[in-house]
N, C-alpha and C positions, 0 to 999 in steps of 0.2 A: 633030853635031846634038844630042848628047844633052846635052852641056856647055852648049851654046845654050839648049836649052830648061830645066835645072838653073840656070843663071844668069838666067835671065829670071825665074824660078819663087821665086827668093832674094830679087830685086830687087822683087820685086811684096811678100812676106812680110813686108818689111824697111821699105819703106814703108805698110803696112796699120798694121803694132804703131805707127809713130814719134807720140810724144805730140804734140800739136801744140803751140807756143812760146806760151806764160803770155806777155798782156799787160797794161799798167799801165792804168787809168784813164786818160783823155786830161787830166786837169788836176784839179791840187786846191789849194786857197785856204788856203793855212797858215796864215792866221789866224783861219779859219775849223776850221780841222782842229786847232789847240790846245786845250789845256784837258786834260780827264780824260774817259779811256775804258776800262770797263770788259767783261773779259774773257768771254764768252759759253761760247766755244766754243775748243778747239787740237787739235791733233796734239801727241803726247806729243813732251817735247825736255826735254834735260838740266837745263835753269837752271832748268824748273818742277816737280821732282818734289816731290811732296803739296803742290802750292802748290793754294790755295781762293777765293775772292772777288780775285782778280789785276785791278789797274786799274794804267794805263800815262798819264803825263800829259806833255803834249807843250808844252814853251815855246821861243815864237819867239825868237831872239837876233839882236840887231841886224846880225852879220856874216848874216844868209841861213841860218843853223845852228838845230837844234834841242835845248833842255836836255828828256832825256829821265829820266822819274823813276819804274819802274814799283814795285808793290807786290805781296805777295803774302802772306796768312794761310796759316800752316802747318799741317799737322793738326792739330798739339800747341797754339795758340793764338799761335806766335811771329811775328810780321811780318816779311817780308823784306826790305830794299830794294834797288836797283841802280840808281845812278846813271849815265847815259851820256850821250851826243851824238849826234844826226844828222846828216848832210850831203847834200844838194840833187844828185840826180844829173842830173837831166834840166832845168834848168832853160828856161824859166819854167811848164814843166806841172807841175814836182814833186811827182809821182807815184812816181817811185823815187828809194829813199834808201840811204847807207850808215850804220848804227848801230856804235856802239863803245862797250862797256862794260866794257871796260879800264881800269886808272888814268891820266889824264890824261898825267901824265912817262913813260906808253908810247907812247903813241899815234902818236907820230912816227914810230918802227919800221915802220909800217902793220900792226903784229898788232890782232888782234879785230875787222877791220871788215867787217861782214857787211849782204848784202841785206836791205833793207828793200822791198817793194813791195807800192803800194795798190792792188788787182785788185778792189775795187769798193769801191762811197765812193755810199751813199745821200746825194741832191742835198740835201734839206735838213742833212745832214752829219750825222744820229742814227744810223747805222751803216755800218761800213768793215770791208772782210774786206784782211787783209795775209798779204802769203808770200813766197816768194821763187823766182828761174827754174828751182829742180831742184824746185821743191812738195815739198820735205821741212820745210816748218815751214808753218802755218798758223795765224791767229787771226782771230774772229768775234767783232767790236768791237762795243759800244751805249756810247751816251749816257748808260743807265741801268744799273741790274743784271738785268733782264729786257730779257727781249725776245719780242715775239707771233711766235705759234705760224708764223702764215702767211708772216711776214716772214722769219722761219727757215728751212721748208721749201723759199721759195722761193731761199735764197742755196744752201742743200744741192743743189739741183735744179742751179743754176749751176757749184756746183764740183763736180759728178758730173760734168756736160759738159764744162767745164776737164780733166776725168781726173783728180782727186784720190781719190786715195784713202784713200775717209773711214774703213775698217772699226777702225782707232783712236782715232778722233775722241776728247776728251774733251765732256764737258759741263756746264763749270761756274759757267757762269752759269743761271738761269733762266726756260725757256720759258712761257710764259702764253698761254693763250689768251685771243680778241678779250676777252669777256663778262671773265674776270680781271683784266685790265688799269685799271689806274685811272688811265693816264698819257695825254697826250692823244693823237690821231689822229694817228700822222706818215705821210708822205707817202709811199703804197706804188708810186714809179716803179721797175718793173724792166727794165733794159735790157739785152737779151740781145744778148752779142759772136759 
């Protein structure tokens, strides 16, 4: 009885903690989702340390693939670049991607290729939060280099609910509030999963 009631007691423990499974956005318009987007917000990771002003630009390539180009201002005023590729996992929602920013005559090996997924994508397309299914990398994308206070709080609000754990959050784009903003009114649909 008492292994009964210990296993029962384990099993109940063991499903309370389990995170629940990071989904992708249901559909995202890649040519709409090109262009240049700048970095808001991340969870620290190795390829950005003292990077500052980070914008990531996304071009569509006739095969279905993405030329990905991101930047990155260093403390010391040095620019970084890294050139890579996407590839379409789920197609035709492509919302999850795999990225490679490896040199090209590797890439065949299948080393460097890692999760890309868009877990929210503002409808008019002015902001996109990316991660990937263990939520150890995160980014909080704009259109611009700001981004409004409320528009923020409320993607924060979202990935507390996802179980992220923001307590290293960086923040290095800049928040502004309503009244600061000089950019126009984008469209605040928040859609809770």
């Amino acid at each position: 009885m008492r292994t009964l009631l210990f296993g029962s007691l384990w099993a109940f423990v063991s499903l309370a903690n389990q995170t629940p499974k990071l989904t992708p956005v249901p559909r995202v318009d890649l040519e709409r989702y090109a262009g240049v987007w700048h970095e808001i917000a991340r969870l620290p990771n190795s390829f950005e340390t003292s990077c500052a002003h980070s914008t990531a630009e996304y071009t569509p390539t006739p095969d279905g693939h993405l030329n990905i180009l991101n930047r990155c201002v260093k403390a010391n005023g040095y620019t970084r670049e890294a050139r890579g590729v996407g590839r379409v996992e789920n197609s035709p929602s492509n919302s999850t991607l795999r990225v490679n920013f490896v040199p090209h005559w590797l890439r065949w090996s299948g080393l460097g290729w890692e999760d890309y997924w868009i877990i929210d994508l503002d409808p008019s397309y002015q902001y996109a939060v990316v991660s990937e299914p263990n939520r150890d990398y995160l980014w909080i994308l704009s259109r611009t280099p700001t981004m409004r206070k409320n528009i923020y709080d409320a993607i924060i609000a979202k990935l507390e609910n996802w179980h992220f754990h923001l307590s290293h959050l960086i923040v290095s784009g800049e928040i502004v509030s309503k009244s600061q903003s000089s950019e126009p009114l984008v469209l605040e649909a928040f859609l809770f999963r």
